[in-house]
C-alpha positions, 0 to 999 in steps of 0.5 A, spaced: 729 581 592 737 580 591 738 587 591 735 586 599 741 585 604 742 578 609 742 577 615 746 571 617 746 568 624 753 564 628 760 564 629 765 560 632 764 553 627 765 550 620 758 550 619 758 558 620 764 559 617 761 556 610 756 562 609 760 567 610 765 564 606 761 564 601 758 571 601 764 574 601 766 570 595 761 573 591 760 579 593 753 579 597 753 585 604 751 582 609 750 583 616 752 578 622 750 576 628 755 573 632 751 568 636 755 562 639 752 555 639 753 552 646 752 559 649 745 560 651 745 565 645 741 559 640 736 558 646 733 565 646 726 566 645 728 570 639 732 567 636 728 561 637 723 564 633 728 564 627 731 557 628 726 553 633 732 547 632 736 552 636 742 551 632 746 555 627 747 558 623 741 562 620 740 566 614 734 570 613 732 574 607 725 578 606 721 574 609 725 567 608 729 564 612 734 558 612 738 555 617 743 549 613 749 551 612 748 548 605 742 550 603 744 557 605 749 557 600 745 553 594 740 559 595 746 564 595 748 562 588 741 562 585 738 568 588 745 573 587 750 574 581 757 569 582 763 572 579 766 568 573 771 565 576 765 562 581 761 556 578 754 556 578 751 550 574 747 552 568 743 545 567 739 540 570 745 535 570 750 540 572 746 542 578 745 535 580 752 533 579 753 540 585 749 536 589 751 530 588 758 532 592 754 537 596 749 531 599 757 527 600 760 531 603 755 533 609 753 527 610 758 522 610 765 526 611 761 532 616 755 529 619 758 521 619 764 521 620 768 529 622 762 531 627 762 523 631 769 525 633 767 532 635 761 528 639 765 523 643 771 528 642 771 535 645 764 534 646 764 527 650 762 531 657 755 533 654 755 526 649 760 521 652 767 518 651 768 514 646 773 512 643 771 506 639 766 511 635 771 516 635 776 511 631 771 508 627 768 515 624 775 516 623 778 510 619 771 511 616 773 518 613 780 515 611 775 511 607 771 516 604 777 520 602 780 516 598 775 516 593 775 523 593 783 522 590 781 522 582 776 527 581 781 533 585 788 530 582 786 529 575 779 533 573 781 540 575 783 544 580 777 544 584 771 539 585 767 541 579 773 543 575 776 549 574 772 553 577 771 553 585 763 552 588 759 551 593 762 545 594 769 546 595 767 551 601 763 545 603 770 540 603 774 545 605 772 547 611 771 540 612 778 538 611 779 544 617 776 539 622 780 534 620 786 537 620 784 540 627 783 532 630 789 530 627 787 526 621 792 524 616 791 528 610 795 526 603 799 531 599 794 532 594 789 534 599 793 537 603 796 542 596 788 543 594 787 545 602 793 550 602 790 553 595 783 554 597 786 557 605 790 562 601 784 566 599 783 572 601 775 570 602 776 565 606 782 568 610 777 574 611 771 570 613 775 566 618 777 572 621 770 574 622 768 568 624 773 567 630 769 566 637 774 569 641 
């Protein structure tokens, strides 16, 4: 099954972006449809039957088919053989330890904190204007990355050492969120952000990934 090719569905967010990164770092061929959330594209009945949640991105491979950005990734690395300098943990504590940064970051730094700004931001005329939300999320993200300060300035160059993972692309495509509502960052972060943007798969997916 590795060997068939995938299909992956959505541009124009992080959340596309991460899959698409992910590919080309491995790799993997792969076909994209551009579709965009918000445009009518996600509400098709085709596309419905893909994804009846109506959002992307989606993946589908043979007959599976996933639609979470992090679990298309998961997949990705399991299903297909990762370059040496890509880490794929080999044991049950190495996994989990993955894991345990993957459920961190996309649920308290991109889903708690990064998308309650984006709703009462950009989005406040579908969810609302709040600005007493879109500053609590944002004194709450301050807070979440303060902890991150230890694992990245002194266990290795990326979050699971000294290779990267499924959950640097996770952060960093965060922190492009962050970046873009203005956020302060610190300098060890900001380092470890232009580090990662300055590959070549991740210059290249977000060329591809672009709405425009």
């Amino acid at each position: 099954m590795s060997q068939s090719r995938i299909t992956l569905w959505g541009i124009g967010t992080p959340r596309t972006h991460r899959p698409q990164w992910l590919a080309r770092e491995l790799g993997i061929d792969y076909q994209l449809k551009r579709i965009g959330p918000r445009t009518g594209q996600t509400l098709t009945p085709e596309y419905r039957a893909i994804n009846p949640r109506h959002k992307v991105p989606a993946m589908a491979h043979g007959n599976l088919i996933l639609t979470e950005s992090v679990a298309i990734m998961i997949y990705l690395t399991e299903i297909f053989p990762a370059p040496e300098f890509f880490h794929v943990p080999q044991t049950i504590i190495a996994r989990n330890k993955l894991l345990e940064w993957c459920f961190f970051l996309i649920s308290e730094i991109d889903a708690n904190a990064l998308y309650t700004i984006r709703r009462h931001g950009a989005l406040k005329a579908i969810y609302g204007d709040s600005p007493v939300a879109v500053d609590a999320a944002g004194e709450y993200f301050n807070h979440q990355i303060e902890t991150m300060e230890k694992p990245l300035k002194y266990a290795g160059k990326f979050l699971m050492g000294n290779q990267i993972s499924v959950a640097d692309i996770l952060f960093v495509t965060c922190l492009d969120s962050a970046i873009r509502y203005n956020l302060p960052l610190p300098d060890y972060l900001l380092a470890y952000h232009k580090r990662l943007t300055a590959r070549s798969a991740y210059i290249e997916s977000k060329e591809e990934n672009r709405d425009g």
